[in-house]
N, C-alpha and C positions, 0 to 999 in steps of 0.2 A: 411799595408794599401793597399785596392785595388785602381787597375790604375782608376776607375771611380771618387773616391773619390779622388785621387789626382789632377783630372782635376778640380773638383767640388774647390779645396782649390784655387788653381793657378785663376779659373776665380772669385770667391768672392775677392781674393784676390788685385785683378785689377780691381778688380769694387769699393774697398772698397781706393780704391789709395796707398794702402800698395807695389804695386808692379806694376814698369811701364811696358810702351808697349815692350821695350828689353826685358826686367827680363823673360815678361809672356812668349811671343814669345819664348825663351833659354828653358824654363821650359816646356814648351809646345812639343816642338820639342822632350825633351827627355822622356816624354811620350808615342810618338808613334817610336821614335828606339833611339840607345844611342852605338856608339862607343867604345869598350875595345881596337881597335887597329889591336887586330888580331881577334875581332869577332864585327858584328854589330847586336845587339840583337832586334826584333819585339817586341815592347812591347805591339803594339795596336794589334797584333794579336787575344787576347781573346776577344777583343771587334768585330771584323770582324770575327772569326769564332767560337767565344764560348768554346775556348779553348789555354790557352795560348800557346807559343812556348816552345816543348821539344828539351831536349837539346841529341844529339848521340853521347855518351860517346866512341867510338873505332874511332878514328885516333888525338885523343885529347889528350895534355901532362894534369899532374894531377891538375897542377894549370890553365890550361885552363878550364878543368872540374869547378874546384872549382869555379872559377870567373863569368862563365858563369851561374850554376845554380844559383848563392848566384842573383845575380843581375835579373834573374827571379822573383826568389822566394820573395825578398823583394819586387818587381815593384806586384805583381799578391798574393802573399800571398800562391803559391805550383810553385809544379814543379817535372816534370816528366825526369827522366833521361834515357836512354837507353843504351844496350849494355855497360853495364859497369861490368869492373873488378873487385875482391875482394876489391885491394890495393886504389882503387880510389872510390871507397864505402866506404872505411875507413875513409878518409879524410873527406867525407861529413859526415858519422857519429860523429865524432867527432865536427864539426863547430855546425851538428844540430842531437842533440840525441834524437828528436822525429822521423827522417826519420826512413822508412824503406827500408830496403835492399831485394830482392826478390829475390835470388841466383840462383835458377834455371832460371827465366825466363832473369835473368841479366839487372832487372831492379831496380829504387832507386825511391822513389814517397816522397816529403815533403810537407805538408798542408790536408787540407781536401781535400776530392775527387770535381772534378765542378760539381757544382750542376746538377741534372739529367735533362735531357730534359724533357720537359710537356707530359706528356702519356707515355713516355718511356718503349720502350718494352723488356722484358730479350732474353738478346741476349745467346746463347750455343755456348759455345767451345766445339769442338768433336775431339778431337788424337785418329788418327787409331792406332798408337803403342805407348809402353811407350816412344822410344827413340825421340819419336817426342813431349814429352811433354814441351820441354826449349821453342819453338818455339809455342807452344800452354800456355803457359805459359805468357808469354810476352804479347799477344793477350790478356787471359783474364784480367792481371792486368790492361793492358793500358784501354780496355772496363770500368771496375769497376772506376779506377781514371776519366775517362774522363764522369762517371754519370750514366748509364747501368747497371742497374740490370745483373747478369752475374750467369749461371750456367755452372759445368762443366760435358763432358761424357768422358771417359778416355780408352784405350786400344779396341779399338772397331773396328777392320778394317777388311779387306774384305776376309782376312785366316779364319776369324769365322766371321760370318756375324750374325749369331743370336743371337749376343751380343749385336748389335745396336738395333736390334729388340724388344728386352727388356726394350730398351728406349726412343722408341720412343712416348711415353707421356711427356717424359720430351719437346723431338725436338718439338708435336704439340703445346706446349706450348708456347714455343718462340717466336719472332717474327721474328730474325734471326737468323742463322746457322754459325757459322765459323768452316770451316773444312779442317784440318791440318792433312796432308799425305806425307810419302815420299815413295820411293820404285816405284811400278808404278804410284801409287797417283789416284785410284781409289775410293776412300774413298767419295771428292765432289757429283761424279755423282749418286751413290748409294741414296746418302743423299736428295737431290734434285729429284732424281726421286720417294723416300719414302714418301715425305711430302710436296713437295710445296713450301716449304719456301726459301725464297731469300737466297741464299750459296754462302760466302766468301771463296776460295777457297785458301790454302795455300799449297805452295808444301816447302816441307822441301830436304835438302840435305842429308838425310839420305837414307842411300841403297850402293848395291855392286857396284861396279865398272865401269858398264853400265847406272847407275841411273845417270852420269856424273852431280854428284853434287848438282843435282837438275833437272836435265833439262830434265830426262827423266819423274818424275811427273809434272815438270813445262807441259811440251805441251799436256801429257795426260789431264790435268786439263782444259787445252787452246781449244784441240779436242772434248771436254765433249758431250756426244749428248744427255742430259740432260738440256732442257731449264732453266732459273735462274740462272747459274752458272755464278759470276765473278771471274777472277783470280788476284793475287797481286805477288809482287814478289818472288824469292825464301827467305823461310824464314822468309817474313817478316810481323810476326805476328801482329806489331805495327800497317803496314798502314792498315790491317782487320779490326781492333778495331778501327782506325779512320773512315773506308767506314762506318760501323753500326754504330758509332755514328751519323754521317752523317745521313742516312737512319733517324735515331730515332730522330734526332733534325727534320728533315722534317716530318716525321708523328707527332710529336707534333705540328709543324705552321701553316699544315693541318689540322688537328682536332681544332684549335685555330680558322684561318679561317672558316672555317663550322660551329661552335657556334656562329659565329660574324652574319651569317645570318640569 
């Protein structure tokens, strides 16, 4: 049952004197968050931003996992897991055998995807190498679950450059770009200065010894003299896929508003 309709039951329900001003007030409160002890779960989140609360599966024991997705997913009806293990993907496949598991990008998605934003524009994932696909990975599926049309360009970085070039009908298509590099993390700026389009920029921790982890694409990314570039952190494909949903639920309320006049 979604949390709208459970609001919906709890106030008929006190209007109908089936259930007094306690009861409603208790029921109500656990609507918008709800206590496990060692976690306090947002349930009114999808209602404030159109997307429920994901849960970040690495520094979590496996019944933490498990209790925190299950109590999403039943309040919201999905639920997006992240960073998560083989071993603790197992556990939730087995509670719930329609999830899937995304191994490479080490994510676990249960329910249908939220509904797409009004106008919603396909957003492209671009991995300059293949080693940087886990992390371009994660970005697209989180994109796709959270409503976003999503395409992907794979292996296309700045050692061979006229590999992007050859796709760049897919990129004017878009309406945004995430683009996932490690090494010197060159990839963003290219992309951005080819086409226009608003680039989320990921730097991965992929690279030798001096790429210190990330840090040396992280500032290259940061340094970009490519205007449109935003940067996110290292690695972290998820919060890309959130900025462009972001992006894509505002040009939907945009174009909503402008038909209103």
């Amino acid at each position: 049952m979604s949390l709208e309709k459970r609001i919906e039951e709890i106030l008929e329900g006190y209007r109908k004197g089936e259930i007094d001003a306690a009861g409603a007030r208790e029921m109500l409160r656990l609507c918008v968050y709800e206590s496990l002890g060692f976690a306090t779960i947002d349930h009114n989140r999808h209602i404030r931003h159109g997307i429920p609360e994901v849960v970040y599966g690495e520094g979590k024991t496996e019944e933490e996992v498990v209790a925190i997705a299950s109590r999403i997913y039943e309040a919201s009806g999905r639920v997006l897991v992240t960073r998560l293990s083989p071993r603790k993907a197992e556990l939730l496949l087995e509670r719930y055998p329609e999830a899937r598991y995304h191994a490479r990008g080490r994510l676990l998605t249960v329910g249908s995807p939220v509904p797409p934003p009004e106008g919603a524009r396909e957003v492209v994932v671009i991995s300059a190498g293949t080693s940087d696909r886990g992390v371009a990975e994660e970005a697209a599926v989180t994109a796709e679950f959270f409503g976003n049309p999503v395409s992907r360009i794979t292996d296309v970085g700045v050692a061979g450059i006229h590999r992007l070039a050859e796709k760049m009908e897919v990129i004017d298509r878009a309406g945004i770009a995430i683009v996932v590099a490690g090494m010197e993390g060159a990839l963003p700026s290219v992309v951005a200065g080819m086409s226009g389009k608003p680039v989320v920029a990921v730097p991965t921790s992929v690279g030798y010894g001096a790429s210190f982890g990330g840090i040396a694409p992280l500032l290259g990314m940061l340094n970009s003299c490519a205007p449109g570039v935003v940067v996110v952190n290292i690695d972290n494909g998820f919060g890309a896929a959130y900025f462009a949903t972001i992006l894509n639920r505002w040009w939907g309320e945009k174009k909503g508003r402008e038909e209103e006049r």
